[in-house]
C-alpha positions as CSV (number, residue, x, y, z in Angstrom):
1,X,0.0,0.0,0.0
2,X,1.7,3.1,-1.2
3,X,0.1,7.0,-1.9
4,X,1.2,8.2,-5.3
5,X,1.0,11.7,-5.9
6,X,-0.1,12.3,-9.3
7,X,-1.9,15.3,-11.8
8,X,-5.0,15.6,-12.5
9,X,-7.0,15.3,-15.5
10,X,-7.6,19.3,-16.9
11,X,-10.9,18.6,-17.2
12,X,-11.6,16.6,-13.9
13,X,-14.2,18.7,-12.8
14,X,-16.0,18.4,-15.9
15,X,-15.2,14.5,-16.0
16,X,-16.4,13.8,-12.4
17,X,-20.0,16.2,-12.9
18,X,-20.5,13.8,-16.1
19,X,-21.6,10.9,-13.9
20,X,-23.0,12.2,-11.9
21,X,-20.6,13.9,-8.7
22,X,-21.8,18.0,-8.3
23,X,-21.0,17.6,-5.1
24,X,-17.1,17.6,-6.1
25,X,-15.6,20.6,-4.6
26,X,-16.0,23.3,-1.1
27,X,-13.1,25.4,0.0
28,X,-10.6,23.1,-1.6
29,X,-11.4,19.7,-3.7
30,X,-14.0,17.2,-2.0
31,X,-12.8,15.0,-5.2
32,X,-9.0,14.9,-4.9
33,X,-6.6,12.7,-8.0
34,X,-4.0,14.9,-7.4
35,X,-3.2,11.6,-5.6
36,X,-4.1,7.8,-5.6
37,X,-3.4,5.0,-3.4
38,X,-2.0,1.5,-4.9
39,X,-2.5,-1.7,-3.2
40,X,-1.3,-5.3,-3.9
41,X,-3.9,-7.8,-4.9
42,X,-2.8,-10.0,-2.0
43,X,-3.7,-6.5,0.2
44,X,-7.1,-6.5,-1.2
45,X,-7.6,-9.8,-0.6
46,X,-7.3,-9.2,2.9
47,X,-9.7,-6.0,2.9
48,X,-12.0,-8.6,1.2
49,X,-11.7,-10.9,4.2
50,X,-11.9,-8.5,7.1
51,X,-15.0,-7.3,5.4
52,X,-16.8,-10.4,5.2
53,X,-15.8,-11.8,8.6
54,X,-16.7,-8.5,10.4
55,X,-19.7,-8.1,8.6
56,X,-20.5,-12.3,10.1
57,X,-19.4,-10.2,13.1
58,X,-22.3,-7.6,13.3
59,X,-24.4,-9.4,12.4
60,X,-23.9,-11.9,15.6
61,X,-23.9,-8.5,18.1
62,X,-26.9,-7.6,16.6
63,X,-28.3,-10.7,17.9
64,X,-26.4,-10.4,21.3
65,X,-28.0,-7.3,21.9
66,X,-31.7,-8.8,20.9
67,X,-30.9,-11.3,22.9
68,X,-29.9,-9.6,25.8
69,X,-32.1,-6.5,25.9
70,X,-28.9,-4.0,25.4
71,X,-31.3,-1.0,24.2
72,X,-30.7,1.1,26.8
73,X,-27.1,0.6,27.1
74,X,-27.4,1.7,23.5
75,X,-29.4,4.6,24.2
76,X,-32.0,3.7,22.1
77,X,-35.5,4.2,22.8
78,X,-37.8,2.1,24.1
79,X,-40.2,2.9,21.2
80,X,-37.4,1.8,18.9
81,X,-37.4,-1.8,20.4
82,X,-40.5,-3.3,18.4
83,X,-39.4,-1.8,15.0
84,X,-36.2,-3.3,16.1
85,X,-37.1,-6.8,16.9
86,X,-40.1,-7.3,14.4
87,X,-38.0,-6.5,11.4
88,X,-34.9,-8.6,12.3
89,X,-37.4,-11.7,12.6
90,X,-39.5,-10.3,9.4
91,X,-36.0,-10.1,7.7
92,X,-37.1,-7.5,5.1
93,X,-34.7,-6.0,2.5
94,X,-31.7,-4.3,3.3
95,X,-29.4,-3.0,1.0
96,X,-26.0,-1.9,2.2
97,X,-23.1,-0.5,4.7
98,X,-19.7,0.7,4.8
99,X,-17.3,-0.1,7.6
100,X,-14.4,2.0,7.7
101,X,-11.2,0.9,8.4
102,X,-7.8,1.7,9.4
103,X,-5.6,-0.4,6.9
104,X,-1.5,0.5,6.2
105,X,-0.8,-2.7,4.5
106,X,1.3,-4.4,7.0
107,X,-1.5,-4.7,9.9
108,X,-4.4,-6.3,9.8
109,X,-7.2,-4.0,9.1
110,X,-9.3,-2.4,12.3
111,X,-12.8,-1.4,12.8
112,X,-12.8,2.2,12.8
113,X,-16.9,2.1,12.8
114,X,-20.0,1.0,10.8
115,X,-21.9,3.0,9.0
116,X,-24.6,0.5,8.6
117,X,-28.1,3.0,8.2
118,X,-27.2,5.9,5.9
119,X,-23.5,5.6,4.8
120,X,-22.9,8.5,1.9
121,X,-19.7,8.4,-0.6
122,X,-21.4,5.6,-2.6
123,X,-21.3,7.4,-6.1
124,X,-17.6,8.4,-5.7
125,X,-16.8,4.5,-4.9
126,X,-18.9,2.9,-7.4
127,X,-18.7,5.3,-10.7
128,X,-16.6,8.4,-10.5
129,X,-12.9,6.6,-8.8
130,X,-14.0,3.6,-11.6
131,X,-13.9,6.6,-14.7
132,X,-10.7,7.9,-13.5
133,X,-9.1,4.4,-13.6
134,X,-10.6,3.4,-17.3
135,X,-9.3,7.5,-18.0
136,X,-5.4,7.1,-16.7
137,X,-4.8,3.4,-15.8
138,X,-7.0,1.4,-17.6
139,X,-4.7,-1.8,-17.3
140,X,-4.8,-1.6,-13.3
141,X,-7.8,-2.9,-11.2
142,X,-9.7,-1.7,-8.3
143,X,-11.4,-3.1,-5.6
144,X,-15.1,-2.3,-6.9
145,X,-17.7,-4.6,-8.6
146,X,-20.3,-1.7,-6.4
147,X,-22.7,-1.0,-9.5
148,X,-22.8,-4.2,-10.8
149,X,-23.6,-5.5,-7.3
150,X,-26.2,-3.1,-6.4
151,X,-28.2,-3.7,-9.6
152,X,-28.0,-7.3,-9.4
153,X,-29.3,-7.0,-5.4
154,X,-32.2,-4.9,-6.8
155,X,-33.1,-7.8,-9.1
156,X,-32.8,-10.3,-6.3
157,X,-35.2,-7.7,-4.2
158,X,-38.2,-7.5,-6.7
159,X,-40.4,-9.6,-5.7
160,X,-40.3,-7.9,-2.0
161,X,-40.8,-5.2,-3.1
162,X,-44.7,-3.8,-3.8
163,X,-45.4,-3.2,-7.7
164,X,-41.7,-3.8,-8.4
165,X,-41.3,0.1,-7.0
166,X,-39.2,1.6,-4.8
167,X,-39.0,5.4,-3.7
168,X,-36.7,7.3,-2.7
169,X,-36.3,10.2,-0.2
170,X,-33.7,11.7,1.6
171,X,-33.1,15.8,2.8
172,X,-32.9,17.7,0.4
173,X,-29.3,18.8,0.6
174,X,-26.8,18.3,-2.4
175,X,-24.2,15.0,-0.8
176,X,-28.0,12.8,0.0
177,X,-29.5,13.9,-2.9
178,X,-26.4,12.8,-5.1
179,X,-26.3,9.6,-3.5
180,X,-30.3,8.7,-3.8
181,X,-30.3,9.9,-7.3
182,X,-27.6,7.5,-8.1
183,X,-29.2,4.8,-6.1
184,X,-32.3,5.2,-8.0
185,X,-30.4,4.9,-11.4
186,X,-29.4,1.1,-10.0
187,X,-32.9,0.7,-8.9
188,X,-34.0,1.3,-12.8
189,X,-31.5,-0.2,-14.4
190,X,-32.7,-3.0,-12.3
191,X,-36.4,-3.4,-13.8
192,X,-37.7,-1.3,-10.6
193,X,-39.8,1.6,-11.2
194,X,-38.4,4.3,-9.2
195,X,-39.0,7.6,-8.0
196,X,-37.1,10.1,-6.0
197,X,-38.8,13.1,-4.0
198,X,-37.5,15.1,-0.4
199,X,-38.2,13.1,2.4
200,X,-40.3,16.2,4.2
201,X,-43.0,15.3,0.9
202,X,-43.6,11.9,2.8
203,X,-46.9,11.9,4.3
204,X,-49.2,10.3,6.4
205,X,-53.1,9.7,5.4
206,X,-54.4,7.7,8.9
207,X,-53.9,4.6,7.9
208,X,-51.0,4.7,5.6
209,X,-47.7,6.6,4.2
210,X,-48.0,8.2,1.0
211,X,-45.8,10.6,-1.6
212,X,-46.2,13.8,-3.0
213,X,-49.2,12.4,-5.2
214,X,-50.8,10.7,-2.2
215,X,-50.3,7.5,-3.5
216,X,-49.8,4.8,-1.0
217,X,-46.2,4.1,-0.6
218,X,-45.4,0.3,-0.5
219,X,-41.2,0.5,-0.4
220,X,-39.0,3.5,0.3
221,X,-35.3,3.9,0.4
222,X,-34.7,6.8,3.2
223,X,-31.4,8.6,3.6
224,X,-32.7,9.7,6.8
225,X,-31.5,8.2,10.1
226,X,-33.7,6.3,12.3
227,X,-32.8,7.8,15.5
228,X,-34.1,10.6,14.2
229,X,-36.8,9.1,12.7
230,X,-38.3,7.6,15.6
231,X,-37.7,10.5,17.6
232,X,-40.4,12.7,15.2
233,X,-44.4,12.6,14.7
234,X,-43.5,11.0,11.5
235,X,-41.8,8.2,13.1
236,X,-44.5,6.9,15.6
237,X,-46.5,5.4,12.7
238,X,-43.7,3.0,11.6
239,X,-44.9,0.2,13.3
240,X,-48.6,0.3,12.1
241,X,-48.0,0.8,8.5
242,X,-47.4,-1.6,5.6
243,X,-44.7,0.5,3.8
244,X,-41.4,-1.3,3.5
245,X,-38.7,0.6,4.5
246,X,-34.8,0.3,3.3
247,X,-32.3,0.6,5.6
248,X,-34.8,-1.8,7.9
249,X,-35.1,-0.4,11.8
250,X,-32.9,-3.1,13.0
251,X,-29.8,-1.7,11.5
252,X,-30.2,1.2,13.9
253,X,-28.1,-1.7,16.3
254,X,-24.9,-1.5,14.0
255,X,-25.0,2.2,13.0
256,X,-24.7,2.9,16.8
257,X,-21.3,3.0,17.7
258,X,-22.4,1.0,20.6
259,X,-22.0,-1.9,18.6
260,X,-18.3,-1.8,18.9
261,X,-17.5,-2.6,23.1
262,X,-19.9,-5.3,22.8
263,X,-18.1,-6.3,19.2
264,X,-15.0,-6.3,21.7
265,X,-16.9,-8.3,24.5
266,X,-17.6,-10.9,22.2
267,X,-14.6,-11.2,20.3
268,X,-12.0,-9.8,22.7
269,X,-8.6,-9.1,21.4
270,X,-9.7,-10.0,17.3
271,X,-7.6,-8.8,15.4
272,X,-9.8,-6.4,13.0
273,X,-11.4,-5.2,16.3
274,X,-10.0,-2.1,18.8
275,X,-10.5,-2.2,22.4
276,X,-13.6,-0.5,23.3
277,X,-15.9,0.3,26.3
278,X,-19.1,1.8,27.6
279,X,-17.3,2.9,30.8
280,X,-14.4,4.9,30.2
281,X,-10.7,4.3,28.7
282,X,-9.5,2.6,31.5
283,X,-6.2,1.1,30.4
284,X,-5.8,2.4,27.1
285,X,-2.9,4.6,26.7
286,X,-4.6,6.2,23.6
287,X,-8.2,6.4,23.1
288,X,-10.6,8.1,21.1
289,X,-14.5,9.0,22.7
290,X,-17.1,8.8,20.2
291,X,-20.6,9.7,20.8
292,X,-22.9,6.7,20.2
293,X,-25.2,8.2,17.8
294,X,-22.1,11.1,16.0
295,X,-21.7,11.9,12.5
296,X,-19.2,13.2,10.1
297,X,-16.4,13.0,12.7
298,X,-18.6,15.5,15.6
299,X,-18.0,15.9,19.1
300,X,-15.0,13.4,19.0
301,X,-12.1,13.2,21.5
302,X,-8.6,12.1,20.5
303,X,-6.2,11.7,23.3
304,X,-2.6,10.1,23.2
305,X,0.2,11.1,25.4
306,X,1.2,14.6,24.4
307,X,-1.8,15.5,22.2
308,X,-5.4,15.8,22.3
309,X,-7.4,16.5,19.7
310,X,-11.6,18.3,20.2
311,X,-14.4,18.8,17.3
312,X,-17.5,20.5,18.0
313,X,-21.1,19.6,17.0
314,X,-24.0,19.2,18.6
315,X,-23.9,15.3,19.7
316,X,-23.6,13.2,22.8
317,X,-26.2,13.6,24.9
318,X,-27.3,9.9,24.6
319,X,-24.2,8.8,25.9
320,X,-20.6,7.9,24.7
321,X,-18.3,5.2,23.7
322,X,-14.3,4.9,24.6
323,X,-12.2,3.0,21.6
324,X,-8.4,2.6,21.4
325,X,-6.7,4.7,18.9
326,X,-6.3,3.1,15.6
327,X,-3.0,2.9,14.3
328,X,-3.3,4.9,11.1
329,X,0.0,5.6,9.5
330,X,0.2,8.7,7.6
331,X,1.0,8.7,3.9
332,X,2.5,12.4,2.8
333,X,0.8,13.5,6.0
334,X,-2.5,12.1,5.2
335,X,-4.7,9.6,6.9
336,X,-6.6,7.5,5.2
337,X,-9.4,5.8,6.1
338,X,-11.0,2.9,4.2
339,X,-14.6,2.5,3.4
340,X,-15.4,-1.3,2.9
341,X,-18.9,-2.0,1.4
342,X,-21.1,-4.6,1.8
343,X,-23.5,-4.8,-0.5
344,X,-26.7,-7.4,1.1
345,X,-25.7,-9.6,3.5
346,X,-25.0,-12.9,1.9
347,X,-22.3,-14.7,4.2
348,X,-18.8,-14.9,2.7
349,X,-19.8,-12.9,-0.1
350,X,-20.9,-9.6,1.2
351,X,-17.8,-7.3,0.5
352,X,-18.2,-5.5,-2.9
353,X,-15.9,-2.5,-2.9
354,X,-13.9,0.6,-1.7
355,X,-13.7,4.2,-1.4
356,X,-11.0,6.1,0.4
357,X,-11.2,9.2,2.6
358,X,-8.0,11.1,3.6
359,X,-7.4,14.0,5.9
360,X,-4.6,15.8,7.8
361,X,-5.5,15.3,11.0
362,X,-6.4,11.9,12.3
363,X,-10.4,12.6,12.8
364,X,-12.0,12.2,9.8
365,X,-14.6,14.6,8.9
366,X,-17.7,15.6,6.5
367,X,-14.8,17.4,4.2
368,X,-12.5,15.1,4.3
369,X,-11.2,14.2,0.1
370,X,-11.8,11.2,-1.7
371,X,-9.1,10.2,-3.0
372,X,-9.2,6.8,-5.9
373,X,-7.2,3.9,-5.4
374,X,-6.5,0.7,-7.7
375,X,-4.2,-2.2,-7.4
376,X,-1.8,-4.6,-9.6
């Protein structure tokens, strides 16, 4: 695993808005090929495997915590527990996640988190890194059969799927609306009739949700969290509707980052895990404090002898979580960290891709570049 600075295409900006990515730059490049990381196929190989095995891995917590009643300990609701339970037994379709990792070719990959509800940077994995490699290295590979993948999961999820139709709905700010527009090209090019609308336009008619038309709505996709779902007037009708939603409630378990001391308590000392606790950092020497339910690197707290390292934001009143400080090695000064998608959840065979997100400091945030990759 090496970082390879490199120049970019003149027209990159042009290139990358072609398929789709507007969301591409802010004060400096959210899209960045001024660089690209190289991996060995024997390197990917492993990101394959770590994938698969943690996703077996979350999947068993998720289980655990059923099992044991761990909600609270979670901080979720207790009007979240039905959803929760009925729809892990239902089993109804779920589409995706990304776990990032902290990978510097040498180690074993770590479990930085799960991003298992409403993970973004899906387009940038699945098309736009793909372009630049058929643009400036078309010999190489890359770890990414995403598109393929998703529009052969949509095929598999038809018949569970009302009408053959899915909608989609997410806020309506430009990074969610990219990635549910490009979802819903998958959907299409899938057979599924698909529509795409602000998820504020979703109503409720008494007995049922419905869209902007006030047609019933029998299977949405929602870029919208569920602990803030469930939280809202909108949420309390969940349970007592028909409409098939996608992410299902139960992945609110393993988009918590309380999923990752009990991870630990389960399999202590794996080797793709870091220490992790609901108490405090006790022995760890360097730690990181993540809010249970934080996004886009908020309200995080980096500590290692001689340096500590704050964001702001507006999370953590449900609780927090302590987890050892991964071991990412910088490359230039950068740190990379690794999203791994899974695309379904089919045992062994779940791992479909990557996208990488680099910054300068070790937290990485909602600004953080994108930066390809591809291996030989």
């Amino acid at each position: 695993m090496r970082r390879i600075e490199a120049t970019p295409r003149p027209d990159w900006q042009q290139k990358v808005e072609s398929v789709g990515l507007t969301w591409h730059s802010l004060e400096q490049p959210y899209w960045n090929e001024s660089a690209y990381y190289e991996f060995t196929s024997k390197e990917v190989d492993t990101l394959e495997a770590a994938t698969n095995e943690l996703e077996k891995m979350t999947l068993a917590a998720a289980q655990y915590v059923i099992d044991n009643k761990l909600y609270r300990r979670m901080g979720i609701p207790d009007v979240a527990v039905p959803l929760i339970e009925s729809s892990w037994e239902a089993e109804p379709p779920s589409l995706y996640g990304r776990f990032d990792l902290a990978y510097d070719g040498t180690n074993p990959p770590k479990l930085l988190e799960y991003n298992a509800d409403t993970p973004t940077s899906l387009l940038e994995a699945a098309v736009v890194q793909w372009y630049w490699l058929q643009d400036l290295h078309p010999k190489s590979d890359q770890f990414n059969s995403l598109h393929e993948r998703l529009i052969a999961l949509w095929k598999e999820l038809t018949p569970y799927l009302p009408g053959s139709r899915i909608d989609f709905c997410s806020m309506d700010d430009a990074e969610d609306g990219m990635t549910v527009t490009y979802l819903q090209d998958t959907a299409q090019q899938a057979g599924l009739t698909a529509t795409i609308f602000p998820i504020d336009e979703i109503g409720w008619n008494g007995s049922n949700f419905v869209g902007p038309d006030d047609e019933v709505l029998g299977a949405v996709f929602k870029l919208y969290p569920w602990e803030w779902m469930v939280h809202e007037d909108f949420g309390k009708h969940v349970g007592a509707a028909s409409t098939i939603w996608v992410e299902p409630p139960w992945k609110m378990l393993l988009s918590n980052k309380g999923i990752l001391p009990i991870l630990w308590q389960l399999y202590p000392r794996h080797p793709y895990l870091l220490e992790a606790s609901f108490e405090g950092p006790g022995l760890m020497m360097s730690w990181v404090k993540k809010p249970l339910l934080g996004r886009e690197g908020a309200n995080i707290t980096l500590h290692s002898p001689g340096r500590d390292l704050e964001t702001g934001g507006d999370y953590g009143e449900e609780g927090f979580v302590w987890q050892e400080l991964a071991p990412i090695k910088p490359f230039d000064g950068m740190y990379p960290v690794l999203g791994s998608w899974v695309i379904g959840h089919e045992e062994g065979n779940a791992a479909g891709g990557m996208g990488i997100r680099e910054s300068d400091t070790p937290i990485t945030g909602n600004t953080s570049r994108f930066v390809p990759h591809l291996f030989g």
